[in-house]
C-alpha positions as CSV (number, residue, x, y, z in Angstrom):
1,X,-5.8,-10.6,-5.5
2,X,0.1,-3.0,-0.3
3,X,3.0,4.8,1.3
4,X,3.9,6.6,-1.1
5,X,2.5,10.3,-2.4
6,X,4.5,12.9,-4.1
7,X,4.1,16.4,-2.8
8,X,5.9,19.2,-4.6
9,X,7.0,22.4,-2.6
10,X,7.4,25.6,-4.2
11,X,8.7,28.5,-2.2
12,X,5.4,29.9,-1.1
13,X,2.8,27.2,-1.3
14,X,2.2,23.5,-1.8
15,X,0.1,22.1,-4.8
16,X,-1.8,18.8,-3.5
17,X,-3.9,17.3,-6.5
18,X,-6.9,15.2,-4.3
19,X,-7.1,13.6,-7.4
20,X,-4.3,11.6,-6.3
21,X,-6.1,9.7,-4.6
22,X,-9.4,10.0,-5.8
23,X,-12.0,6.7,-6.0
24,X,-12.0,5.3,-10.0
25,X,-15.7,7.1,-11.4
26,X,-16.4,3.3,-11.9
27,X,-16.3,2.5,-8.4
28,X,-18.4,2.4,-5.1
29,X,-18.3,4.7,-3.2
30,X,-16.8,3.8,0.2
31,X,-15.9,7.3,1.4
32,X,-18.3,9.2,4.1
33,X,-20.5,11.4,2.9
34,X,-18.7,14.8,4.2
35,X,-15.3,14.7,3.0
36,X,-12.3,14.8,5.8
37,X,-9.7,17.0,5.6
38,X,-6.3,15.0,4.1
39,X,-4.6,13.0,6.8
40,X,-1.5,15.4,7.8
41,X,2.0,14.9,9.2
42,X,4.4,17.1,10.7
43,X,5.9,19.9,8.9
44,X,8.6,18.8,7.1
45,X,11.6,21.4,6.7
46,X,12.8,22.3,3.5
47,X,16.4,22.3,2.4
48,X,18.9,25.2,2.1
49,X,19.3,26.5,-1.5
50,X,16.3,24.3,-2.7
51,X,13.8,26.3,-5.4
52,X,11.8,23.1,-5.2
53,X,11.7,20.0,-3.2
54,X,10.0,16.9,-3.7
55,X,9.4,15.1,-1.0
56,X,7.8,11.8,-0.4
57,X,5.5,11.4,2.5
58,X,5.1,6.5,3.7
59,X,1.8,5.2,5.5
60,X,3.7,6.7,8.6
61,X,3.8,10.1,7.7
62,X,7.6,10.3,7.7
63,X,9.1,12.3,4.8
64,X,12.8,11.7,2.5
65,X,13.6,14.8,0.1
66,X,13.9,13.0,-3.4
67,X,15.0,16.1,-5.5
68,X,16.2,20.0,-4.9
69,X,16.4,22.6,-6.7
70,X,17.1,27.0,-4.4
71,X,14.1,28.0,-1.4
72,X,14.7,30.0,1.9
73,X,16.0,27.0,4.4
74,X,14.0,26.3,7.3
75,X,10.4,26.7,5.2
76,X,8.6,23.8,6.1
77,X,5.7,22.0,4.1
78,X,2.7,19.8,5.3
79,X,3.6,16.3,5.1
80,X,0.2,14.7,3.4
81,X,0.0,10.7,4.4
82,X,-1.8,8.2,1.9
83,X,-5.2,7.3,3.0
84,X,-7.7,4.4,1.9
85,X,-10.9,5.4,2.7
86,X,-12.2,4.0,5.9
87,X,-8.9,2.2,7.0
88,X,-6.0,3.3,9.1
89,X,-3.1,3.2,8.1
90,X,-1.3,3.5,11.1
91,X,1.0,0.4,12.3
92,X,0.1,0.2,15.8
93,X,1.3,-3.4,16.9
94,X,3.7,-6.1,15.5
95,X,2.3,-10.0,16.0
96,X,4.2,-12.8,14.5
97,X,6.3,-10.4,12.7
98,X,4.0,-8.8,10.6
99,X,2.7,-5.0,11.4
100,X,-1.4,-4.5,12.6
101,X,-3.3,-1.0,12.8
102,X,-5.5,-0.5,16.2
103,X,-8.2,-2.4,14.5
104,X,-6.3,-5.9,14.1
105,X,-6.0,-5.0,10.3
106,X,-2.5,-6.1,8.3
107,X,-0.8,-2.8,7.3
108,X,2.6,-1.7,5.8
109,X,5.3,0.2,8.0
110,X,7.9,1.8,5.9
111,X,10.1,4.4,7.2
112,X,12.7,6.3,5.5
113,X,12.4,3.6,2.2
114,X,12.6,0.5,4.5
115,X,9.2,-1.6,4.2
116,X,8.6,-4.2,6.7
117,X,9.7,-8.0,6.0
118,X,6.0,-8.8,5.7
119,X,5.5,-6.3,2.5
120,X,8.5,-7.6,0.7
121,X,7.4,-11.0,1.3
122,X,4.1,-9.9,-0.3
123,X,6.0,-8.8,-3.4
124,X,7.9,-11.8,-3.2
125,X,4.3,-14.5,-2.9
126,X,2.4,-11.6,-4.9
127,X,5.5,-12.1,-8.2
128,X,5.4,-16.0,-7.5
129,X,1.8,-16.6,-7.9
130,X,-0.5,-13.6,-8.6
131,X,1.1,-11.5,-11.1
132,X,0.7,-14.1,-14.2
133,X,-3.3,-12.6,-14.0
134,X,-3.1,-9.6,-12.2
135,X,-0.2,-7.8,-13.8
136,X,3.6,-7.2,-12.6
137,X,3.5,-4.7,-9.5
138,X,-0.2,-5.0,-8.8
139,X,-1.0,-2.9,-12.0
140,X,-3.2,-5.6,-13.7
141,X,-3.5,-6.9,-16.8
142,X,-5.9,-7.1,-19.9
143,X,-7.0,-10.6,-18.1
144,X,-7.3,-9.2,-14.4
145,X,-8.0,-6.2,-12.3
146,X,-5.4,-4.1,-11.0
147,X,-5.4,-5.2,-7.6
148,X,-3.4,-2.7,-5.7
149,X,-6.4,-0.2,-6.8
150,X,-8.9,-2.6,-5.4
151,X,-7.8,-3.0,-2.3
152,X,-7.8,0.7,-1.7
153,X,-10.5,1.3,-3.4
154,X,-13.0,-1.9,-4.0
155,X,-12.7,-4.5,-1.0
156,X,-12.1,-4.2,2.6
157,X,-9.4,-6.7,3.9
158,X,-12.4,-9.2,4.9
159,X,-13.4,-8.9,1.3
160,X,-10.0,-9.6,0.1
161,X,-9.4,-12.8,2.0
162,X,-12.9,-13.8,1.4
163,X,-11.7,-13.6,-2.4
164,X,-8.8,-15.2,-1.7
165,X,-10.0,-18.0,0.0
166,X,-13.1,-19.1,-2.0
167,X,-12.4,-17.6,-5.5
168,X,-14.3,-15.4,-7.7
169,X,-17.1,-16.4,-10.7
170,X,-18.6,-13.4,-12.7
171,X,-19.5,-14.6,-15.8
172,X,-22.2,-13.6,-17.9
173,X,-22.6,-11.6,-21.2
174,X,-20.4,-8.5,-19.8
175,X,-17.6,-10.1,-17.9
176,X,-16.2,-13.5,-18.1
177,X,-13.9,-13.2,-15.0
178,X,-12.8,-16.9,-12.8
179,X,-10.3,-16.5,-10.3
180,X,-9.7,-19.9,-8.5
181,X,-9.6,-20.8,-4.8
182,X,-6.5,-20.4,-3.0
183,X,-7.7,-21.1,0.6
184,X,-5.6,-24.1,0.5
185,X,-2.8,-23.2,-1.3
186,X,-0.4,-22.6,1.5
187,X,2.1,-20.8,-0.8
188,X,-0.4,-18.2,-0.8
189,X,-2.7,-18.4,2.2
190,X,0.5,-18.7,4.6
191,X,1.0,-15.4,3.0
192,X,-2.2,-13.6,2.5
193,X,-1.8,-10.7,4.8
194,X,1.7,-10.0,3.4
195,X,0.3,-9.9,-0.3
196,X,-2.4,-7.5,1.0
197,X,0.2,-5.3,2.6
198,X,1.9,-5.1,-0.6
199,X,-0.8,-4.5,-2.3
200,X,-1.3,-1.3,-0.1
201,X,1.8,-0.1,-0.5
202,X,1.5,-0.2,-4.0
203,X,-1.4,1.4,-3.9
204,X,-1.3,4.0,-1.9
205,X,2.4,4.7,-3.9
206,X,4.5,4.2,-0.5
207,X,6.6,1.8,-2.7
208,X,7.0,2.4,-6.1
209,X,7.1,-0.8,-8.8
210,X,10.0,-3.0,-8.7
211,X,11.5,-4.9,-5.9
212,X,11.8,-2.8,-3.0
213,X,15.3,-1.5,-2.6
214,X,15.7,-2.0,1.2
215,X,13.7,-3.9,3.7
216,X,13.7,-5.4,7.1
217,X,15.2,-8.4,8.3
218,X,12.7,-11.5,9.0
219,X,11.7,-11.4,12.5
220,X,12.2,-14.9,14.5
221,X,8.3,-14.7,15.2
222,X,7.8,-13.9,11.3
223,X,9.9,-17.1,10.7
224,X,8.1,-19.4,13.4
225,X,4.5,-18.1,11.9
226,X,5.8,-19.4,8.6
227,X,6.9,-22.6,9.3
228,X,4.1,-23.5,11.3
229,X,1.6,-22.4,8.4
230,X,3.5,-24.0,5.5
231,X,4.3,-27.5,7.9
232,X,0.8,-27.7,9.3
């Protein structure tokens, strides 16, 4: 070869490090030049007796306290999304059972823990035939680039597939990378857009590693899509 971040409340403010999600000093640069202000959610309330809550903010913006400690109830926090510089995040529309973003892009939908059918079965096709190279979890490997960092950082989704698809051959006296074709591997190009929407997820920490604890059912149209790739 994909939301989660981890905001900490105190009682009177709320420490965000932008590192979080800051580009590796080894990469591109894809961000615009002025930099936007963090993508925001709705206030989040804060539980009674709490000192400190951490709270975990998915691609949607919706928020799950994860810990508590004693605050005044009813303060409320800014819930800070995930980003990827230059892409939305937000599922828009669902076609053949798999979540798009305005601009037609694959994205992940998981709200209150529950991903989408399409980003488990991206951990599921990612486990079966990526992660021998690339790591467990999208973390990479001493072999192989941590993918869930490229997609959010590196490649654009055309990129991605085009990687996919045709391969990739960088070798000279630096690198000595070879990633093979998989355009006609239909146990992986059937499920291309799922593996990038794990790969997001990861990424942007809206799932952490492991197999996802809860998850959608598969969708008839998911189901249909996938027989007609893998038959065909």
């Amino acid at each position: 070869m994909i939301a989660t971040t981890t905001v900490r409340a105190l009682a009177l403010s709320l420490a965000f490090a932008g590192a979080a999600f800051a580009q590796p000093a080894d990469a591109p640069s894809t961000a615009p030049a002025a930099a936007a202000e963090p993508n925001r959610g709705s206030s989040t309330p804060i539980p009674e007796g709490a000192t400190s809550v951490e709270m975990k903010a998915n691609a949607a913006g919706s928020a799950v306290a994860t810990g508590a400690g004693a605050v005044t109830a009813g303060q409320t926090i800014d819930v800070i999304k995930p980003t990827v510089p230059g892409l939305d995040l937000t599922p828009d529309r669902m076609e053949n059972g798999r979540w798009y973003n305005a601009d037609g892009i694959p994205v992940p939908n998981i709200q209150d823990g529950v991903v989408d059918y399409a980003t488990f079965s991206g951990y599921r096709r990612y486990h079966a035939e990526c992660h021998v190279c690339h790591g467990p979890d999208g973390e990479g490997s001493t072999y192989a680039p941590a993918l869930k960092d490229s997609v959010t950082h590196r490649i654009d989704y055309y990129q991605y597939q085009e990687a996919v698809a045709s391969g990739i051959q960088n070798v000279n006296n630096a690198a000595n990378q070879v990633m093979p074709a998989f355009g006609t591997n239909r146990n992986v190009w059937c499920y291309v857009d799922d593996i990038y929407v794990y790969l997001l997820a990861r990424g942007t920490e809206a799932i952490p590693r492991g197999r996802p604890a809860d998850k959608a059912d598969k969708s008839e149209e998911f189901a249909a899509q996938e027989a007609s790739c893998m038959e065909g």
